[in-house]
N, C-alpha and C positions, 0 to 999 in steps of 0.2 A: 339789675343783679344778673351778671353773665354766668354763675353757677349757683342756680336756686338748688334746693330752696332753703339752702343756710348759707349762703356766700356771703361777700362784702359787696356793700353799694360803689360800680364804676362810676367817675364823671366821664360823662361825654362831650356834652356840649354846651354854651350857652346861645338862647335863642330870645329872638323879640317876636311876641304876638303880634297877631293881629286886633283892629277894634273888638272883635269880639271875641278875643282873649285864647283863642287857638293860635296853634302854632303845626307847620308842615316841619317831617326832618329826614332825612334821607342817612342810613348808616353807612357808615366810611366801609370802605372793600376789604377793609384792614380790620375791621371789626366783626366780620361780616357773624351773624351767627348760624350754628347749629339747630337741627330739629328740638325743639322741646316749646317751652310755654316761659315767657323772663316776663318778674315782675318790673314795671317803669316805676319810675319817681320823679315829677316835674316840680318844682320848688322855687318859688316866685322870690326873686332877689332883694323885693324890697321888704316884703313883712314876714315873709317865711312861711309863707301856706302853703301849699301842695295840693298836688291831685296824684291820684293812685291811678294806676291802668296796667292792662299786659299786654306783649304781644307774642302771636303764636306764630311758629316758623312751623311747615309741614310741607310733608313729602308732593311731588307732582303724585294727582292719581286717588289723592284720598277722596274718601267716599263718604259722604253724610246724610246724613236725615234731618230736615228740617221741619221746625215746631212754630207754629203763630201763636205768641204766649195769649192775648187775649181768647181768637178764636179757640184754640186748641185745647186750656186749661182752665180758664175762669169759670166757674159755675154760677156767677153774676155779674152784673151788665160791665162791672170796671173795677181795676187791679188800684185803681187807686182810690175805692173804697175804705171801711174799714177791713180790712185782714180778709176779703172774697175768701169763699168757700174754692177748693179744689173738684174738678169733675173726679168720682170715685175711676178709681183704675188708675188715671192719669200718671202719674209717676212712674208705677210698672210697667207702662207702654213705654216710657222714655226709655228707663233703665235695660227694658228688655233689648232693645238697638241698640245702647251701649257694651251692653254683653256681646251684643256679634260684633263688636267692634269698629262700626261707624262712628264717626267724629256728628256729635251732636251741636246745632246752630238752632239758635232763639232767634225770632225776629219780632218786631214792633215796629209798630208807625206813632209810637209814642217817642219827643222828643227825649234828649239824652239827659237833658235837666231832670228828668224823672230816674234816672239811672239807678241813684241809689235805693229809693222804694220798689221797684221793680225787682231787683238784685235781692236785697234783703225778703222778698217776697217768696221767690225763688228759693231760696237757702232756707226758710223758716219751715217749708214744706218737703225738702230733703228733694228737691230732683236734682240730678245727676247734672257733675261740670258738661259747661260749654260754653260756645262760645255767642254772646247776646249781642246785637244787633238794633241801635235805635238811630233815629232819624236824627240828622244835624239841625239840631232847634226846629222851630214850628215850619211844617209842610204843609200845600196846599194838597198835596197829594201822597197820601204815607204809603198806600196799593202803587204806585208807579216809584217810590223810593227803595218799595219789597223787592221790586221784581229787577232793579236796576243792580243790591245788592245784591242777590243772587246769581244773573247774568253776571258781576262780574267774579264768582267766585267760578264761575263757568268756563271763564273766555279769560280772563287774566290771571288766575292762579291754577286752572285747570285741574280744580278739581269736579268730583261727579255726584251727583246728587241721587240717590238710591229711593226717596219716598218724603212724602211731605203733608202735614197734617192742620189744618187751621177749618174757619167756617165758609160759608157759603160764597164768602166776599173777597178770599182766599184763592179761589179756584180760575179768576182771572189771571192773578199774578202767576200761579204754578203751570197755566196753560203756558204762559205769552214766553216760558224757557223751553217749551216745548217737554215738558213731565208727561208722559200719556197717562189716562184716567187711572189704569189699572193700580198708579204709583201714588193717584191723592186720593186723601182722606177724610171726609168731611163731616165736624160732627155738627149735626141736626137734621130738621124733616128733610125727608127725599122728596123733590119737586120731576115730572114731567120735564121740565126744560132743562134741567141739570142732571139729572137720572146716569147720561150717557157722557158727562164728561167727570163725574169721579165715582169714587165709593164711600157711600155713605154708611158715616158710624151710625146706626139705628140702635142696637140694641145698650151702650156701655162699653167702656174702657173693656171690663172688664169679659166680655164678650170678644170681643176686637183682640184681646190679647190670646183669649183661648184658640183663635182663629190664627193666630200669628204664629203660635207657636208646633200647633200640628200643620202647618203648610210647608210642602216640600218645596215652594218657589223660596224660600228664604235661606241664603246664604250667608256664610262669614263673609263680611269686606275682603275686597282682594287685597288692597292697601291702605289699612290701619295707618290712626295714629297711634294707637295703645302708648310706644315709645314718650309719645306728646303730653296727653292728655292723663294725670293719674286717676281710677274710678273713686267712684264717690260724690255726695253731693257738695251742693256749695256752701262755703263758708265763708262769715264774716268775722271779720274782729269786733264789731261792735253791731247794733242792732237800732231803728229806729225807735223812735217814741211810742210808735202805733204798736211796734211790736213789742217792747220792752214791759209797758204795761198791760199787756196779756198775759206775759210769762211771768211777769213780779202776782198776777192773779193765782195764777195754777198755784204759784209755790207755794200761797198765803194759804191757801186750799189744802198745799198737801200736806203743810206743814201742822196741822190743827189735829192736838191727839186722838188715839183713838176711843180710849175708855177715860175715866178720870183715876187718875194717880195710876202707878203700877210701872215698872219700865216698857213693857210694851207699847206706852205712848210717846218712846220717844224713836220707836225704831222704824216709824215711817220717816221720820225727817231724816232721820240719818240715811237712809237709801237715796232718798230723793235727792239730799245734797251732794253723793257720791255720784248722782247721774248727772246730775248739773253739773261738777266738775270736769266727766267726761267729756259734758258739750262744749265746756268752754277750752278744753284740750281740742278737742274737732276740729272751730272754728280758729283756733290759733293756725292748727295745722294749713287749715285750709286758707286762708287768707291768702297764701302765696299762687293757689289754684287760680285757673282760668274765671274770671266774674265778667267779663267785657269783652268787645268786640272794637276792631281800630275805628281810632275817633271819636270816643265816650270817655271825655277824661272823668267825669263824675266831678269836679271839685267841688274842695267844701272848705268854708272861708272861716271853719272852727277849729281845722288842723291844722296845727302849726309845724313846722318842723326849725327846732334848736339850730342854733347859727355852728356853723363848724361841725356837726355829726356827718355832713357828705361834703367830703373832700377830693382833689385831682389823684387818682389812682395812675 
């Protein structure tokens, strides 16, 4: 989509995979695009399934913050639990570096087959777009795949990394780009041997951001994507299973009068449903936002895309 995010879907190309159902593609000079964030559509010729992805075009120079979704958010051992709790604060720290204007980057050593629960994990808890980062299927080593994608958003796209946030296991990868301590973040105990290579989040998010935001070392990015990235969290069109029936819970919940007879028993559900419309106005909106990072096609072998809807432009 070369003018989101209500345009018409362009053909560009057709390509053959490889065994493992990826494909490389390089855009013609003649196509080349502009700064902003274009949704892809890859559409498999023989059944008509598809995989969604985006990719984001940005200025030399831009400046980011980077977040280790496990280390940095989970407040239990694994995101692919049921529905992990959020570390309190956690969101408002993201959100607050997207207000100054930094392009926000997720990363994971979870492979990209997880994309979708990840993503949906992410949006269910409202933190702010960006762009996520998972390993090309199963790594022996996901700490040397961190630190390989971040070198090269360093040294091949030249952009600059301003601060970076994950746990103890984290602090390897942000050393080996040369980040000095004063720039990482680390939540958990402060050890002796690690004391003097970051700063550790000891008190809370919510500590951490009180500290952030009275420090005079914190400035606006010099070069923004703001033009790229619009604010806001992320959004899906649809929702997993894990999370579907949490939220068919609530509703059941809110939905149950409040006294018996009288019309004031019907005047929680009617709000509630107005909110739920909202949400589902949100995540339409948002679906066209940034959810991935190059190389995370996400596919899923339940979407089909109708023969003839994308046609040579």
């Amino acid at each position: 989509m070369t003018q989101p995010p209500s345009g018409e879907w362009v053909y560009f190309d057709t390509e053959i995979s490889n065994s493992s159902g990826r494909i490389s593609y390089v855009i013609p000079e003649n196509r080349r695009l502009g700064i902003g964030v274009y949704p892809i559509k890859m559409v498999v010729r023989g059944d008509h399934t598809f995989a969604d992805s985006y990719i984001t075009i940005l200025p030399k120079g831009t400046e980011f913050v980077v977040f280790s979704i496990d280390g940095s958010f989970a407040a239990s051992v694994s995101i692919m639990g049921s529905d992990p709790k959020v570390r309190a604060g956690a969101v408002d720290v993201v959100r607050h570096w997207q207000d100054l204007g930094y392009l926000i980057i997720y990363v994971t050593g979870r492979p990209d087959m997880q994309k979708q629960r990840v993503v949906a994990w992410l949006a269910q808890h409202n933190f702010p777009h960006g762009i996520v980062s998972f390993c090309d299927g199963l790594v022996h080593d996901p700490l040397r795949h961190k630190a390989n994608f971040l070198k090269s958003l360093l040294t091949d796209v030249h952009m600059k990394i301003h601060a970076a946030y994950g746990s103890t296991k984290d602090i390897s990868v942000y050393s080996s780009i040369n980040l000095p301590p004063s720039q990482i973040y680390i939540v958990g105990r402060p050890t002796k041997k690690l004391q003097n290579q970051c700063q550790f989040i000891t008190e809370g998010y919510a500590s951490h951001l009180a500290q952030l935001e009275y420090s005079h070392r914190l400035r606006p990015a010099k070069n923004t994507a703001r033009m790229a990235l619009r604010k806001g969290s992320f959004g899906l069109p649809s929702q997993p299973e894990f999370l579907r029936k949490r939220n068919h819970l609530l509703r059941t919940i809110s939905s149950q009068p409040m006294a018996a007879g009288g019309s004031a028993s019907h005047r929680p559900e009617r709000a509630h449903s107005q909110s739920e419309s909202d949400r589902e106005r949100d995540k339409e909106r948002g679906q066209r936002s940034l959810s991935l990072a190059t190389g995370c096609w996400g596919r899923s072998a339940a979407s089909r895309f109708e023969p003839g809807a994308l046609g040579q432009k």
